[in-house]
N, C-alpha and C positions, 0 to 999 in steps of 0.2 A: 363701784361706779354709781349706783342708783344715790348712797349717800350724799357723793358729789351733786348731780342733778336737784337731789332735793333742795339743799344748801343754796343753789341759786337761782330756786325755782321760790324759796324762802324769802331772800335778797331783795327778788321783784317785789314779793306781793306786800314786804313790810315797806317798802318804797310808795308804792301806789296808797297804803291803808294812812304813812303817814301823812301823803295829801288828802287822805279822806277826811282825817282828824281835823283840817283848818276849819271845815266847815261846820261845826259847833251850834251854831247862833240859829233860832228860830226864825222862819220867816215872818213878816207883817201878813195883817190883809190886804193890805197897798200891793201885794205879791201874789196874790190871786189870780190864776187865770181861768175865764170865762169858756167853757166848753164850745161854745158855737165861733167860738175866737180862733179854734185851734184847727190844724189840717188834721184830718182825719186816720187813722190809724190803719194798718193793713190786718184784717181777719188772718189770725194763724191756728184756727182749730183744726187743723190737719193730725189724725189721731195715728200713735205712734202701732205699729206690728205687735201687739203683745199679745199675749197667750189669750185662756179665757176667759169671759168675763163673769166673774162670782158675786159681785154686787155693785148697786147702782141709786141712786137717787135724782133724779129730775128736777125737784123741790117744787112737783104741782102740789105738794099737802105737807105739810111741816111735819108727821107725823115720826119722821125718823129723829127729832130733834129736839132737845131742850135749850130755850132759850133763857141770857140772863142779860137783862139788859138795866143793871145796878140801880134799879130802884126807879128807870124812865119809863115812860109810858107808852114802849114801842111805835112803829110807824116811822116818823121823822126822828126819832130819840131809838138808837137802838139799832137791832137784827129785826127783820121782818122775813118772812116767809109767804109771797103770794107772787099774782102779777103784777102787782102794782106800782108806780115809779114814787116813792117819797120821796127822795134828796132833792137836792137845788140847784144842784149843778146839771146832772146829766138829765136831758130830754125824754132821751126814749128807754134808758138802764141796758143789760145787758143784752147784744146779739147772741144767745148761746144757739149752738146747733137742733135741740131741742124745742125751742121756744118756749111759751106757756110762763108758766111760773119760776119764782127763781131767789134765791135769799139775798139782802139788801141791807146795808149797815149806814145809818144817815145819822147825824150827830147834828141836827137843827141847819139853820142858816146861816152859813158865814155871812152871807151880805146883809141879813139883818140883824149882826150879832148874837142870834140866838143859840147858840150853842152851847150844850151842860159843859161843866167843869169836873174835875174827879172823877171819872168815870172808866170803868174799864166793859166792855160789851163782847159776850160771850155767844157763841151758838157751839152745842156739843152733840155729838152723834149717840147714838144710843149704842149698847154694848155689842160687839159683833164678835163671835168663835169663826176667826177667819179661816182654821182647814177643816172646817165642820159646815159652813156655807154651804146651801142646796148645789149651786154648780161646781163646788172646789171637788172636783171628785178624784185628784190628785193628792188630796187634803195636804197640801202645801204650803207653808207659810211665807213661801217665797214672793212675793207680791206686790204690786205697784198701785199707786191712788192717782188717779188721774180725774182735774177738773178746770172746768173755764171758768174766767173770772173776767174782770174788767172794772177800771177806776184809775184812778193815779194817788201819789204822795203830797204830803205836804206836810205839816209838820207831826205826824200820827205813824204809827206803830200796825203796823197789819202782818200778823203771824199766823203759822199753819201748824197747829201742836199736836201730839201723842201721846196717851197712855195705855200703859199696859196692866193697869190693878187699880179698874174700879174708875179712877180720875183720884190717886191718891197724889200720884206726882203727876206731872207732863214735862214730855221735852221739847223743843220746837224744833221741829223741821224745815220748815221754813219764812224767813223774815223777806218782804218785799222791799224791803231796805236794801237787801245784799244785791237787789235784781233791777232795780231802778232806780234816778233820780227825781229829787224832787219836781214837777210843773209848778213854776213859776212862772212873773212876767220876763226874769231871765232867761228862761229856756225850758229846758225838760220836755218829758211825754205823756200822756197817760199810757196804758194800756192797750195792747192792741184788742179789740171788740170783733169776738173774745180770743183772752188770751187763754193757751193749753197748758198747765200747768201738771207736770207728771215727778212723785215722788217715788220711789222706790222702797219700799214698807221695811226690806226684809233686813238692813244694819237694826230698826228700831226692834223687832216685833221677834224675832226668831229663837226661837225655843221659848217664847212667853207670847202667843197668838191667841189666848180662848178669850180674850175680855178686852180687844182693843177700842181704844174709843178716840175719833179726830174730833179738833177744838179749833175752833175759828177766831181767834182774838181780836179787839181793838182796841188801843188806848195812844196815848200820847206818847211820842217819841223824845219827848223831854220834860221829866216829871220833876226835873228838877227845878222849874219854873212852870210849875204848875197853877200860879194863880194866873198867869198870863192867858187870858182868854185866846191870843190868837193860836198857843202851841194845841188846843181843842178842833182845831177847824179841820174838817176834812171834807175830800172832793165826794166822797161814797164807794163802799166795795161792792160790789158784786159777785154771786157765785153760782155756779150752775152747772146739770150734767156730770154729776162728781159721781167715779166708777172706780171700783176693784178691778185687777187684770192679774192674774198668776202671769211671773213672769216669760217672756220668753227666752228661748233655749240658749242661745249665743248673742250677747249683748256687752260691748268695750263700749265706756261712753268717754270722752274726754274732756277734762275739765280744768277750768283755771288756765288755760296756755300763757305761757310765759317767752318773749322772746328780749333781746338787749344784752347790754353790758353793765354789768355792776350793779343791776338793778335798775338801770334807766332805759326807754327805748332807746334805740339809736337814732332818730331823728335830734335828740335831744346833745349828742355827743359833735365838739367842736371838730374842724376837720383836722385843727394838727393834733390831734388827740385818737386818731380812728385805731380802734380795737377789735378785737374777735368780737363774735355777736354769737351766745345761745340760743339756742332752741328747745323748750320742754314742756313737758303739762304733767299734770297728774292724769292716772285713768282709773275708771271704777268699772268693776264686773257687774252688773246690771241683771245678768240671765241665771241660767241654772247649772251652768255647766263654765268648769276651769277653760278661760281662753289663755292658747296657747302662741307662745312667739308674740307676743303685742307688741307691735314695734311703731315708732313716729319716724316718718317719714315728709322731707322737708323738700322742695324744690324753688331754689330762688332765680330769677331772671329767665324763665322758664329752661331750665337745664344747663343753664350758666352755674349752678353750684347744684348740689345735693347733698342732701347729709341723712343717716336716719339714725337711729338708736341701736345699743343691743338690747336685744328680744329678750321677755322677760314672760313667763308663767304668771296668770294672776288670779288666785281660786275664787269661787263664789265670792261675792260680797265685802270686794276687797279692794282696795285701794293702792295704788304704787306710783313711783316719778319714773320719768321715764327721760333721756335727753340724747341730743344727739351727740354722736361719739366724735365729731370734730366740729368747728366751728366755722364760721363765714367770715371771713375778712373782708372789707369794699376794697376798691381802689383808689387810693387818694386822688381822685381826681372829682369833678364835678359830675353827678349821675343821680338816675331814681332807681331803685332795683322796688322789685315787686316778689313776690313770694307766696306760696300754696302747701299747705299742710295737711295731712291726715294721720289717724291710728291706723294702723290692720294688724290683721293676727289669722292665726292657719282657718279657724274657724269661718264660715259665711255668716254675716251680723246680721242676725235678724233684723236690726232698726242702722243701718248704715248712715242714717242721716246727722248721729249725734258722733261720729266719726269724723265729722270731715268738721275741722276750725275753721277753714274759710281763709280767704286769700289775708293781704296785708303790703304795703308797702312802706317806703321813707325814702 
């Protein structure tokens, strides 16, 4: 059965990626938009239940950090490390919960064209023996990176990397691409100020923890028009408050929820056409301990339908689909249905909040 669920949990998201792919084309400067332009974003640094904390940086003193800022002259060119606000866009830089200091990535002034070309800008951590850490007294490798950040998209590349030997390879953990769209004059957001950004260390780092080192990247999201001055322009990143947490004990997160038919949502399906409707997601084990029975649990029109999954075992650091075992039909007839989702499993979740998908309607 999990097969099945994967297969059209597959379905949706090559559906959704192939309308990701139209949008290709870099934006202008003419597509800029102006930070004091935009409605202001909602604070989400609400810090998640995790275990202990074994390490931590604030960024009042750059001293945990090497910086490479290909050959510019830091400040407005580059990664910086102070209180200061260099970029052009944002006013006041990062709200992080900490205040004080905080790292800063500005690449000149889009509105005065100044911005380098070729460039790619680095900030890297210095080597850390993560179950050797003063407070890991677990000596755990199990681990999560948790940090605030704040900025938006535009045509730039802003990734979160790892390595585990030295900085011979890295692998990226995570691309802000996959988590936001562009702010243009079309639309979009920036960041919420600040946003919480929590990765989970231990798929990367386990059985290979004495020499981890995270990498902050920046460069252009389309290298393949690289002479094009505007694919250079960026709003500015932000980063701050960036901590270690071993993880905690019982943690299901859900990820990627998939609902529809064929691949499409259902608003999107005509009415002489009405079909069964899925329901699935992927889940990951987040804690330290095998959760048991994980099951998706669906309630549409508030107990007008119900559906949930069969229960499934998912050990540490591990990944599964999950769907429900019948599906939902409408009524041909004209209506709105609405609907509420979550995971659970026999365990109490330590962080219940990445449980719950959150309602949806059509």
């Amino acid at each position: 059965m999990k097969k099945v669920y994967l297969s059209f949990l597959l379905a949706g998201f090559a559906a959704s990626a192939s309308y990701a792919q139209l949008n290709t084309k870099p934006y202008t400067f003419g597509e800029v938009t102006n930070e004091a332009s935009i409605k202001p974003t909602q604070t989400q640094n609400q810090s998640k239940a995790l275990g202990v904390l074994i390490w931590e940086d604030l960024f009042d003193a750059g001293t945990n950090w090497t910086i490479d800022n290909d050959g510019q002259a830091g400040g407005a060119f580059g990664w910086s490390i102070d209180a200061v606000n260099d970029g052009w866009w944002s006013t006041a830089g990062i709200t992080s919960t900490s205040g004080g200091g905080y790292a800063e990535l500005s690449n000149g002034d889009a509105s005065a064209s100044t911005q380098a070309l070729d460039v790619t800008y680095t900030m890297t951590s210095i080597s850390l023996d993560i179950p050797n850490l003063p407070g890991n007294t677990p000596n755990t490798d199990q681990v999560t990176l948790e940090f605030e950040q704040y900025g938006a998209l535009f045509n730039d590349e802003q990734t979160v990397q790892i390595s585990t030997d030295g900085g011979a390879t890295w692998t990226i953990m995570r691309d802000n691409r996959d988590y936001y769209e562009v702010l243009s004059a079309g639309g979009g957001d920036p960041y919420p100020n600040s946003d919480l950004v929590s990765i989970n260390l231990a798929p990367y780092i386990t059985g290979a923890a004495n020499n981890v080192q995270i990498r902050f990247q920046w460069t252009t999201a389309f290298p393949q028009v690289s002479t094009n001055p505007a694919v250079w322009i960026t709003y500015g990143w932000y980063i701050d408050d960036l901590r270690i947490f071993t993880n905690p004990d019982n943690d299901i997160e859900a990820q990627e929820p998939y609902w529809g038919t064929a691949g499409l949502n259902y608003s999107r399906i005509p009415m002489s056409q009405i079909a069964p409707i899925d329901f699935a997601t992927f889940v990951f084990n987040n804690g330290l301990n095998t959760q048991t029975d994980v099951t998706l649990n669906v309630d549409v029109n508030s107990g007008g339908w119900t559906g949930t999954s069969t229960p499934v075992d998912v050990p540490v650091g591990a990944t599964d689909s999950i769907g429900t075992s019948t599906q939902y039909t409408p009524a041909s007839t004209l209506g709105s249905h609405s609907f509420t989702w979550e995971v659970t499993q026999n365990e109490t979740d330590d962080v219940p909040s990445n449980n719950m998908i959150g309602g949806d309607s059509f």
